[in-house]
C-alpha positions, 0 to 999 in steps of 0.5 A: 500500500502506497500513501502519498502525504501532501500540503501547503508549506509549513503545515507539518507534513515534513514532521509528520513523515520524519516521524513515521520514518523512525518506525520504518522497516529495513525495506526501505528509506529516503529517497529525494531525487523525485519525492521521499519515501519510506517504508514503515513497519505496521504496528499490531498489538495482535502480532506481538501478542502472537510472537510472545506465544509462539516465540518464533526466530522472527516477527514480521509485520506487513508494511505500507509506503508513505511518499512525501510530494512536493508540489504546493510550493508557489504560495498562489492565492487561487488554484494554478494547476498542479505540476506536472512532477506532483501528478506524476509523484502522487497519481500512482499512490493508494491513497492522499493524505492531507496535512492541513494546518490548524495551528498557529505559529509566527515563525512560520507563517501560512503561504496564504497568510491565514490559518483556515483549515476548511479554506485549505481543504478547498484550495487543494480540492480544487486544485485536484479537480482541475487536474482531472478536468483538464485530462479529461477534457484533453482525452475527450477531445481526442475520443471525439476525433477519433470516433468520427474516423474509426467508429470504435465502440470501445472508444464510445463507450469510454467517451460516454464515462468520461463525459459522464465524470465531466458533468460530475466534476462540473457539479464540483463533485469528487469522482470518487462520489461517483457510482461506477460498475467494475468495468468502469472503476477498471478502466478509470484506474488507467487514468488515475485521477486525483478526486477518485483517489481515497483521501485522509484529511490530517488535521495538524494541531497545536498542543492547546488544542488537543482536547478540541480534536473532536470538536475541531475534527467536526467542523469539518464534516462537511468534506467527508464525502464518501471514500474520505476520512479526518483525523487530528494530531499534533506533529510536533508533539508526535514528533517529541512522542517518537524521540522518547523512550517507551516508558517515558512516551507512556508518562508523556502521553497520560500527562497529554490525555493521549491513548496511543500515539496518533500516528498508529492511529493514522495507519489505522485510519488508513487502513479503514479507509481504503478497506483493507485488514489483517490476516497471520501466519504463525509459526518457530520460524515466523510470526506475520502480518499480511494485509489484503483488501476486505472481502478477499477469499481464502486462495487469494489471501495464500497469494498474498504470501506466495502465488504458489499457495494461491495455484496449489490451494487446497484447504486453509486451516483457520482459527481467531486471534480473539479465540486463540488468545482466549483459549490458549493454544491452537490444541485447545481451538482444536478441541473446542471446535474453532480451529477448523478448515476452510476451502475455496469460498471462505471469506479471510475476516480481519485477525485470522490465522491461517495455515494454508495447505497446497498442492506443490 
């Protein structure tokens, strides 16, 4: 999974990124010649928990990619269009996240002189939406052309989506409000439009205002259209969290209010947002993670850990993390009648163990 973090100047998306890098996994690292990525291990009370039973030479936690684009540097009062760089930086990503100011600060002040996040929301809004029309309008153009020499009914029918998404932009409207049969999601994909993209709205906050994060969250109502979500947290205090030990992170957060760091809670949204959950392997050698898309069936789910498991897929034998913690140990699923197998047609649900058995 692919997130790219963008935003106004000095509305904390550097700090934000930094920080989840000092959780980034081995597999990845800065990267500056076109945008920064990194690679940041997931974090999974249910994996430690798992690893503290079984005890394996290793834990493995799936991964999600976070990429930080520049592109909003130009401090311009109205939408420009976005650069040609920024599109092709973000238009590949899973999902947006949006750092959006709130809080107030005279050393560094707004590129647009104010602190409004709902004006900052619409701002970058519109300069996605022109992105996507201005392509649209482009390809339209060559599809009308095209038609009238060749005929095509492919390419007529694809002329009829977009004119379709067009009079849906028109209405100021993300694509991503649109309803769309799976053949259509599937040749929109090849475009890769930016309203269409699942957009997380982070709130950046000042530590004064923490314990207005819900109030502040709610103000914002109004731009969560479907496939969006809002969350609030302090990068600056994330940032001070993430320096600390953990025990002293702990200290810190119960004097703060704060649950669990906020950034766990970003990966969590996300993962809401774009449907997706966890399934585990367990094992002496291993303990993993894997992350598919809700509504995976089971020889799909084996492909996430290999393509031979998906070819060779026989049965998965399958038990809850919630039973197996409650009962103990996968003998005593066993006897209770919860370790059981599964075959082709069986749904993966978040927090499942499977133990795939396959034809080599």
């Amino acid at each position: 999974m692919q997130i790219g973090i963008v935003g106004l100047p000095y509305s904390g998306k550097t700090t934000i990124f930094s920080t989840l890098m000092k959780h980034k996994s081995g597999d990845g690292g800065h990267h500056k010649i076109e945008a920064e990525r990194g690679v940041v291990k997931v974090p999974d009370e249910r994996l430690d928990r798992l690893t503290a039973m079984f005890n394996p030479k290793r834990k493995v936690n799936t991964t999600v990619e976070y990429i930080k684009v520049q592109g909003f540097e130009s401090g311009a009062e109205k939408p420009q269009g976005l650069p040609a760089q920024f599109i092709a930086n973000v238009k590949t990503v899973d999902a947006i996240l949006l750092v959006v100011r709130a809080f107030e600060n005279d050393m560094f002040p707004h590129p647009l002189g104010r602190i409004d996040p709902a004006k900052d929301i619409a701002f970058i809004n519109a300069e996605f939406w022109l992105s996507d029309m201005a392509i649209i309008e482009t390809r339209v153009e060559r599809l009308e052309k095209s038609i009238k020499k060749m005929h095509l009914d492919a390419e007529q029918r694809e002329l009829e989506l977009l004119s379709r998404c067009k009079a849906h932009l028109e209405q100021e409207r993300p694509l991503r409000e649109m309803e769309l049969s799976a053949e259509e999601e599937k040749l929109l994909r090849t475009y890769q439009f930016l309203t269409a993209k699942p957009l997380l709205y982070v709130l950046n906050i000042a530590e004064s205002q923490i314990k207005q994060a819900a109030e502040l969250e709610k103000s914002l109502a109004t731009y969560l259209t479907p496939k969006c979500a809002i969350t609030s947290l302090s990068a600056e205090i994330e940032k001070e969290i993430s320096e600390l030990s953990e025990e002293d992170a702990q200290v810190f957060m119960q004097d703060l209010g704060i649950t669990e760091p906020a950034l766990h809670k970003l990966i969590r949204v996300s993962y809401e947002l774009l449907g997706l959950i966890s399934f585990f392997t367990v094992g002496e050698d291993e303990c993993r993670s894997w992350t598919i898309r809700a509504g995976t069936k089971a020889p799909q789910a084996a492909g996430a850990i290999h393509s031979d498991l998906e070819r060779g897929f026989i049965r998965a034998e399958t038990v809850h993390y919630k039973d197996l913690i409650a009962l103990g140990s996968m003998h005593a699923c066993k006897e209770k009648g919860v370790l059981r197998l599964e075959g082709k047609e069986y749904v993966v649900k978040d927090g499942d163990i499977l133990n795939i058995r396959f034809n080599a």
